[in-house]
C-alpha positions as CSV (number, residue, x, y, z in Angstrom):
1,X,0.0,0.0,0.0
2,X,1.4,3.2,-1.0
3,X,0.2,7.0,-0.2
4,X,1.9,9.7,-2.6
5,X,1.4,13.5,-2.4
6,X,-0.7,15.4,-5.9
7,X,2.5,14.9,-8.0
8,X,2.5,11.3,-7.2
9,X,5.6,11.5,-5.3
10,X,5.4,8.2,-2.6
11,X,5.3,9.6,0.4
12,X,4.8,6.2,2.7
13,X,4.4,2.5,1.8
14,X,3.8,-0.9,3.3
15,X,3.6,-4.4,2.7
16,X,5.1,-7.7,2.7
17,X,9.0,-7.1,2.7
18,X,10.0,-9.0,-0.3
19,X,7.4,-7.4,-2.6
20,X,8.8,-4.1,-1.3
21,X,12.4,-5.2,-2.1
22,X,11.3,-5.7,-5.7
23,X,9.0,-2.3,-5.5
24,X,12.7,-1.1,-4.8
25,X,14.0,-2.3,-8.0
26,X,11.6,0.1,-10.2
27,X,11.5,3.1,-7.9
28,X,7.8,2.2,-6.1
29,X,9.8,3.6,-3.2
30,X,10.1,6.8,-0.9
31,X,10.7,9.8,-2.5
32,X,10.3,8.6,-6.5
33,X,7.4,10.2,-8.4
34,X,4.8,8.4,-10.2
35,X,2.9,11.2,-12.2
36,X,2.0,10.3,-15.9
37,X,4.6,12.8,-17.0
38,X,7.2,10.8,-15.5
39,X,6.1,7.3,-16.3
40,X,3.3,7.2,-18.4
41,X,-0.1,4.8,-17.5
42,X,0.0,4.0,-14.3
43,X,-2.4,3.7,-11.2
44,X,-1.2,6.2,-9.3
45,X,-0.4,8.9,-12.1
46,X,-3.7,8.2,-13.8
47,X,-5.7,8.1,-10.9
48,X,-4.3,11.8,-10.3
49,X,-4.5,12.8,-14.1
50,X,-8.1,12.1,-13.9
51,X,-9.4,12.3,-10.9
52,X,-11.2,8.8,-9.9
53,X,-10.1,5.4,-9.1
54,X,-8.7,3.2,-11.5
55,X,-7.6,-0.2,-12.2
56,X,-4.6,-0.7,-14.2
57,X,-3.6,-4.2,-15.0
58,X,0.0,-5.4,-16.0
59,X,-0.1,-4.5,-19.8
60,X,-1.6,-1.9,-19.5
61,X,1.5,0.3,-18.0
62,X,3.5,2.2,-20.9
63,X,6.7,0.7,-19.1
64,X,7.5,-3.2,-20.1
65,X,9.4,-3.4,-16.8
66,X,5.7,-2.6,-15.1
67,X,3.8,-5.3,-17.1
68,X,4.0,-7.9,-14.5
69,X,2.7,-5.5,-11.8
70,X,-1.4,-4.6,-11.5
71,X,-2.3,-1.7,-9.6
72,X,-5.3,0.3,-7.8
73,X,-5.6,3.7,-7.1
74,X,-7.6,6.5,-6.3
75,X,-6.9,10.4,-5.6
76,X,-7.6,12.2,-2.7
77,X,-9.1,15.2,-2.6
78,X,-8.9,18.3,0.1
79,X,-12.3,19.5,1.0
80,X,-10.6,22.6,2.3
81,X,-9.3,23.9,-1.2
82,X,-11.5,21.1,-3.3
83,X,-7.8,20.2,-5.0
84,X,-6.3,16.6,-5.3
85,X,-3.8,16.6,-2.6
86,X,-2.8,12.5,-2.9
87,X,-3.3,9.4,-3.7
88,X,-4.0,6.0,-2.2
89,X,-2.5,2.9,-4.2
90,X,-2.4,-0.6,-3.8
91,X,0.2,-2.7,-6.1
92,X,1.2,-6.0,-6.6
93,X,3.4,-8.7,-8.6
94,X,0.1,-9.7,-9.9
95,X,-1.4,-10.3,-13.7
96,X,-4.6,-8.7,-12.4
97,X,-5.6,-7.9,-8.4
98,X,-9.2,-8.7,-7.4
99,X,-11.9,-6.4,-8.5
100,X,-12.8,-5.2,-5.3
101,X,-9.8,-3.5,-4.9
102,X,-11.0,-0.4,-6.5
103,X,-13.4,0.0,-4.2
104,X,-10.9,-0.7,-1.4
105,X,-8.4,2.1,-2.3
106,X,-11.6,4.3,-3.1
107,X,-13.3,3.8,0.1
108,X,-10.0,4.3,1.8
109,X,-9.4,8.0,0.1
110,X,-12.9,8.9,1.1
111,X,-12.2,7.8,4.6
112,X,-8.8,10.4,4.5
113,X,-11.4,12.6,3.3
114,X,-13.7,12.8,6.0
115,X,-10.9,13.3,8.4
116,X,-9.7,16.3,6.6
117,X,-13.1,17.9,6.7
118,X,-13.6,16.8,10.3
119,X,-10.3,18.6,10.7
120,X,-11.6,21.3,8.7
121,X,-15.3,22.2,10.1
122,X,-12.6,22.2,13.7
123,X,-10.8,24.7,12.2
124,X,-14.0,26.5,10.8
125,X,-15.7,26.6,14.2
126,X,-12.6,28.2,15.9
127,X,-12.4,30.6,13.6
128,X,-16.2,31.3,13.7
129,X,-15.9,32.2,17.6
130,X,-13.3,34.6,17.2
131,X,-15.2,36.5,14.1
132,X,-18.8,36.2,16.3
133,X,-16.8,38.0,19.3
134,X,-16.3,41.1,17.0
135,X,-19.0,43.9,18.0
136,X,-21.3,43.4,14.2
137,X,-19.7,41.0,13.1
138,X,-18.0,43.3,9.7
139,X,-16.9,41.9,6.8
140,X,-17.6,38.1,5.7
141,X,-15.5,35.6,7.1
142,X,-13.2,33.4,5.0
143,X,-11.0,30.2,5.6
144,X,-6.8,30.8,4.6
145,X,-8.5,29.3,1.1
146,X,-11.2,31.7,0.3
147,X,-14.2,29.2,1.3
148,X,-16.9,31.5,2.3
149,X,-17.4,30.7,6.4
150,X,-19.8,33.3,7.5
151,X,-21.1,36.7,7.0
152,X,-22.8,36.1,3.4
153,X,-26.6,34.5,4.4
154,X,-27.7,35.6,0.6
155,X,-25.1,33.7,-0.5
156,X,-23.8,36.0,-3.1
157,X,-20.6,35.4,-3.2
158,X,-20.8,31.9,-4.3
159,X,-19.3,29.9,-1.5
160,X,-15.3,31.2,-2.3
161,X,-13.5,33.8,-3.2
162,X,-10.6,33.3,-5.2
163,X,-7.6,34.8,-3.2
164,X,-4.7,34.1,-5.2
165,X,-1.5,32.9,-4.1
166,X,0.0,35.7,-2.5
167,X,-3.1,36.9,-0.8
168,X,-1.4,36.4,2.6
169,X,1.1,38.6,2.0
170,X,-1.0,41.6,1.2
171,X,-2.9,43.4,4.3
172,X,-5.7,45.3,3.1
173,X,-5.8,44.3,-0.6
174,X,-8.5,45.6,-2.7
175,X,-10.4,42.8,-4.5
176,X,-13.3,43.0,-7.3
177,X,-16.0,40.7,-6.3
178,X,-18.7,38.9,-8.4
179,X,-21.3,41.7,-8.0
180,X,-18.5,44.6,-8.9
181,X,-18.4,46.1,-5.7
182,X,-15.0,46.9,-4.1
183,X,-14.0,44.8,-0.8
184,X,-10.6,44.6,1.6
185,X,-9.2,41.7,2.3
186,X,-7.5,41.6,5.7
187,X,-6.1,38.6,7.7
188,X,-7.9,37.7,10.5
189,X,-6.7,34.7,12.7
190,X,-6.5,31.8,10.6
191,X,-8.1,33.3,7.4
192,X,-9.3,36.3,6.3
193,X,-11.8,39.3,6.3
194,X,-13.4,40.8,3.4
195,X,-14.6,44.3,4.2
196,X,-16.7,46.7,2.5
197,X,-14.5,49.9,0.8
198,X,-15.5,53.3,1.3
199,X,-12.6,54.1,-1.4
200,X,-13.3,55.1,-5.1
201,X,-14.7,52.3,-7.4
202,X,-12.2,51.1,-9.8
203,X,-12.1,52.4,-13.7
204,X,-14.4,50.6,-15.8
205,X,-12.3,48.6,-19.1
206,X,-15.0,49.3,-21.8
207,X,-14.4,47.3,-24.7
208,X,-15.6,48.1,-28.3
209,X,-14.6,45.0,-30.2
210,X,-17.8,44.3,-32.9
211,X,-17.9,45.8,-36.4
212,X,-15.4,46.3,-38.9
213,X,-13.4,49.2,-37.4
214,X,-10.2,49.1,-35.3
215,X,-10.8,47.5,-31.8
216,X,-10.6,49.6,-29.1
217,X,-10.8,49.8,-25.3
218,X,-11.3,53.0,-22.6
219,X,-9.8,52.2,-19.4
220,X,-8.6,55.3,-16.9
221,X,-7.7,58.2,-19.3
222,X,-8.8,58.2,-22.6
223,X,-9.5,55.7,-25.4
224,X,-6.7,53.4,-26.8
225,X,-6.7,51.1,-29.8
226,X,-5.8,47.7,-29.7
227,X,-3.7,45.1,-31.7
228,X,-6.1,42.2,-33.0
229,X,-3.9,40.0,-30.7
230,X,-3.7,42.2,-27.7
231,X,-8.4,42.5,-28.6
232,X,-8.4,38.8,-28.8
233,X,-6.6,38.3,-25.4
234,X,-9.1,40.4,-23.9
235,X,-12.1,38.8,-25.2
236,X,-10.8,36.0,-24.0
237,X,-10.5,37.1,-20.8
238,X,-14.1,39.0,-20.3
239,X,-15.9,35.7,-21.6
240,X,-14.0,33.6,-18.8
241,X,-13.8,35.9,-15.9
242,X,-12.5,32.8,-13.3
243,X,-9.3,33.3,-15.6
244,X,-7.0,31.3,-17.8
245,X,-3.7,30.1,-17.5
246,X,-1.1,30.9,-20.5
247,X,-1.6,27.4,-22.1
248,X,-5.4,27.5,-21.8
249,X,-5.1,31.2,-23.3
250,X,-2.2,29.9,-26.0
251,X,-5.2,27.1,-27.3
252,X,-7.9,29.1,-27.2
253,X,-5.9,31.4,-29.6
254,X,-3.8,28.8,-31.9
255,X,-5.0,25.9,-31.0
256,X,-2.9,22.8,-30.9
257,X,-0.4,24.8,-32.5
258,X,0.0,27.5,-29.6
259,X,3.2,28.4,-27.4
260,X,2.2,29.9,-23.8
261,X,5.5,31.6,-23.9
262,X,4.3,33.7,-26.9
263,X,0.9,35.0,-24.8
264,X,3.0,35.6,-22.2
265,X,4.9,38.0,-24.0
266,X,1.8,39.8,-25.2
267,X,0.0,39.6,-21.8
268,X,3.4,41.8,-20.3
269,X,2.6,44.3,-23.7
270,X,-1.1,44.7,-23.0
271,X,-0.5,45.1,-19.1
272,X,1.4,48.0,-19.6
273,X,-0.7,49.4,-21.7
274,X,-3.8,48.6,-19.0
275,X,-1.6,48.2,-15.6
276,X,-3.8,46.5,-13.0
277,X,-6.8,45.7,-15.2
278,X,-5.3,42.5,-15.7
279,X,-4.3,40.2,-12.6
280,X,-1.4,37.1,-13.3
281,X,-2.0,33.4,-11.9
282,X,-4.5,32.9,-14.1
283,X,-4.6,35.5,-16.2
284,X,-7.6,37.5,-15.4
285,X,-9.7,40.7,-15.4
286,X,-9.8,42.5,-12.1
287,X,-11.5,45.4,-12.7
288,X,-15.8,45.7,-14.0
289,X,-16.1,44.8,-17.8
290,X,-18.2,46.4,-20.2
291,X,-18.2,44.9,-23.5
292,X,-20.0,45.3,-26.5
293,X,-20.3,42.0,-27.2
294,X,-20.9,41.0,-23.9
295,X,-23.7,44.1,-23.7
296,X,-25.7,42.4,-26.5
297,X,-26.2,39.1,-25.3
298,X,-28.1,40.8,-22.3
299,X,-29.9,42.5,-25.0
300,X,-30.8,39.0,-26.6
301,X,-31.9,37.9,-23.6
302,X,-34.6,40.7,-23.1
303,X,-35.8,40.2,-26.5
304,X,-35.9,43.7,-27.7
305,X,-35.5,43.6,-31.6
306,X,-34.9,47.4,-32.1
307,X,-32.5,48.1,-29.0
308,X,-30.3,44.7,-30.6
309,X,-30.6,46.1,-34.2
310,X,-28.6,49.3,-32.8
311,X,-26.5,48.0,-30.6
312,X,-24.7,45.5,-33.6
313,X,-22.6,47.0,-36.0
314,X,-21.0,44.1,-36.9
315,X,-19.9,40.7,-36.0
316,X,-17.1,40.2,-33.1
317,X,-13.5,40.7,-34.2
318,X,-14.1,40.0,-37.8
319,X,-9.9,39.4,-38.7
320,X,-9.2,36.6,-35.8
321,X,-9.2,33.5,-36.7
322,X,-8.6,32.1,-33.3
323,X,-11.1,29.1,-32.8
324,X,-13.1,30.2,-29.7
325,X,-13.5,33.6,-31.0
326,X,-15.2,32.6,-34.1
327,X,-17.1,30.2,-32.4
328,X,-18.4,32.9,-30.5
329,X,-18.5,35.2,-33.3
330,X,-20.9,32.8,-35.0
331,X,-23.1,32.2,-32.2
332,X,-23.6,36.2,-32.0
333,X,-24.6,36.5,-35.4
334,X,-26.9,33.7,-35.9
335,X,-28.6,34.5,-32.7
336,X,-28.7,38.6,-33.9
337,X,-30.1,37.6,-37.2
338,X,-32.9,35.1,-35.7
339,X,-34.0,38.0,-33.7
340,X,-34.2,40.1,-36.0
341,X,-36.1,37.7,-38.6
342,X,-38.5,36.3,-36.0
343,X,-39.6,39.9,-34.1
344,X,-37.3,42.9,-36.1
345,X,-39.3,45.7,-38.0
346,X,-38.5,46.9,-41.4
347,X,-36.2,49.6,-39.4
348,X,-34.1,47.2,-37.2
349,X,-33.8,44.7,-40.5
350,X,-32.8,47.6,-42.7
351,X,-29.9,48.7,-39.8
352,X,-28.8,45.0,-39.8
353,X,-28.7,45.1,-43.8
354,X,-25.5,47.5,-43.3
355,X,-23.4,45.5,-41.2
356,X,-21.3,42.8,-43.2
357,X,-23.2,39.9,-42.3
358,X,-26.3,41.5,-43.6
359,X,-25.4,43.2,-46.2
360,X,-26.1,40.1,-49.2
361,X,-28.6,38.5,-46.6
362,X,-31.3,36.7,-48.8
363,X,-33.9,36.2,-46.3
364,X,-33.6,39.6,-45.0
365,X,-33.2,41.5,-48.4
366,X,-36.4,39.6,-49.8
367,X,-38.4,40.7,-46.3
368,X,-37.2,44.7,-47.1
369,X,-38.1,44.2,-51.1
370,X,-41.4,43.0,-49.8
371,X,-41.9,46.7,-48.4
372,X,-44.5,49.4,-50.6
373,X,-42.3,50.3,-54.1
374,X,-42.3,54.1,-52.4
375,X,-40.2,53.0,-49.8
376,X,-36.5,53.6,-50.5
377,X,-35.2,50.7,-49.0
378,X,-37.4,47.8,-51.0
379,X,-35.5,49.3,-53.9
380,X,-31.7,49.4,-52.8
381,X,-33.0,46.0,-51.4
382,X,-34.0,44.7,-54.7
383,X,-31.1,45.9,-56.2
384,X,-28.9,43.9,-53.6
385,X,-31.1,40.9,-55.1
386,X,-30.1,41.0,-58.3
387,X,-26.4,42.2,-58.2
């Protein structure tokens, strides 16, 4: 039996001596790391790569010198943080172990489990007396991991806030929360507090990034335009506000064919162009977002034809080419245009007709030819037609 740390690392193992002294022989030992990067299939490193128990018989390990060893394993995971912390494995000189092994190694990670969040609600409880002597109780309480402990009965805040890495090291950091408002975090105790700020809100980053002209963004003093790269790194961004690390950010751009060092590079160009509008560790917004892109799938939502009709002047970022831009690019116009056809007027179709998705439209040119022969537009509209 074997218990590694989350990088699959063995951290303590026991069994009968002389299958240890041949676990010796290919490193099942103290102190040697198991991960998938380091050895490929394996119970321990898959368990951890995927997050479950699993089963992984003799031929089914990448290494030939594994293939007459079977394995179960299944990850542990810290109720504190929610992260995979360990794993729990038992091996053997086996062509397959017994079926109910799984359930053995799975039962005994949930039974590590439940100690930890015994240990946990201990540690909760403590820190619950301390904040309840306070004279209001101010702020909301959080664990040293952002888990939401008390002071937030509406629950808007989610359940955690996501501190960072350094949060500890920073008394009285401003933090954006989901809502937009501006809180303090201080330490308190074991955790922290997060108290209302009477200073100034932050700037607003407004983002003009649909229709065919230059992208731009306002954000402190004055307008600036963008580089389609340093545009598509921010839409990026504003559609995933948890964050993205550089490699999530490097395939959302390139795809397969992405290098995180490259976005790194441009993230440092952009941030000192926009300072502390963009937060490291992931990669992330930290100040309110106003997009127009983001603005007009609100205003699908409400179902108002005419306001829609204004607010798109064109499709998002028409020159990138990354996939998940023109995924969402093509969602945006084929939801715009539906609208439109289903509840528009002649007046919101004709202002879609001028954007560049519109413009050669069929089904929306024939609707405007179908207006009175007086009316200006059912003859440009017929002349679209037939060009």
């Amino acid at each position: 039996m074997i218990v590694t740390d989350r990088d699959g690392r063995v951290l303590w193992r026991e069994g009968n001596r002389t299958i240890m002294r041949r676990a010796d022989q290919i490193g099942l030992a103290d102190g040697h790391q198991w991960g998938e990067h380091n050895v490929g299939t394996n119970g321990i490193g898959t368990a951890l790569a995927t997050g479950r128990p699993v089963h992984v018989y003799s031929e089914e390990h990448l290494m030939r010198i594994l293939h007459i060893w079977s394995c179960s394993a299944a990850p542990i995971t810290d109720p504190d943080s929610g992260r995979v912390i360990g794993c729990v494995d038992v091996s053997g000189t086996a062509r397959s172990l017994h079926p109910a092994t799984v359930a053995l190694v799975a039962t005994t990670a949930k039974l590590a489990e439940k100690q930890l969040a015994l240990c946990m609600h201990e540690r909760d409880e403590r820190l619950r007396r301390r904040y309840e002597s306070l004279r209001g109780h101010p702020g909301v309480l959080l664990s040293s991991t952002g888990r939401v402990i008390s002071g937030d009965p509406a629950g808007d805040l989610g359940g955690r806030v996501h501190l960072g890495e350094r949060a500890g090291q920073f008394a009285g950091q401003r933090m954006i929360l989901r809502d937009g408002s501006v809180a303090l975090l201080e330490p308190f105790s074991d955790g922290f507090l997060l108290r209302p700020s009477s200073a100034a809100a932050p700037p607003v980053l407004a983002l003009s990034f649909l229709g065919e002209g230059t992208p731009s963004a306002a954000f402190g003093e004055g307008d600036r335009s963008l580089s389609l790269r340093h545009a598509e790194i921010l839409t990026l961004l504003a559609l995933h506000p948890h964050g993205l690390t550089a490699e999530q950010l490097s395939f959302h751009l390139y795809g397969d064919a992405g290098n995180p060092v490259t976005i790194r590079a441009e993230i440092h160009r952009l941030r000192a162009q926009l300072g502390e509008a963009i937060a490291a560790k992931p990669y992330r917004l930290t100040c309110p977002v106003e997009a127009d892109f983001l603005s007009l799938t609100r205003l699908l939502s409400a179902n108002d034809p005419t306001s829609l009709a204004r607010a798109y002047p064109g499709p998002l970022l028409p020159r990138s080419e990354s996939p998940e831009i023109r995924r969402e690019r093509d969602e945006l116009e084929a939801q715009v245009r539906a609208c439109l056809l289903r509840q528009g007027s002649p007046d919101d179709l004709w202002t879609y007709a001028q954007t560049s998705g519109g413009r050669d439209d069929y089904e929306v040119l024939e609707r405007l030819a179908a207006l009175p022969p007086t009316d200006p537009r059912s003859a440009a509209a017929r002349s679209r037609l037939l060009s």
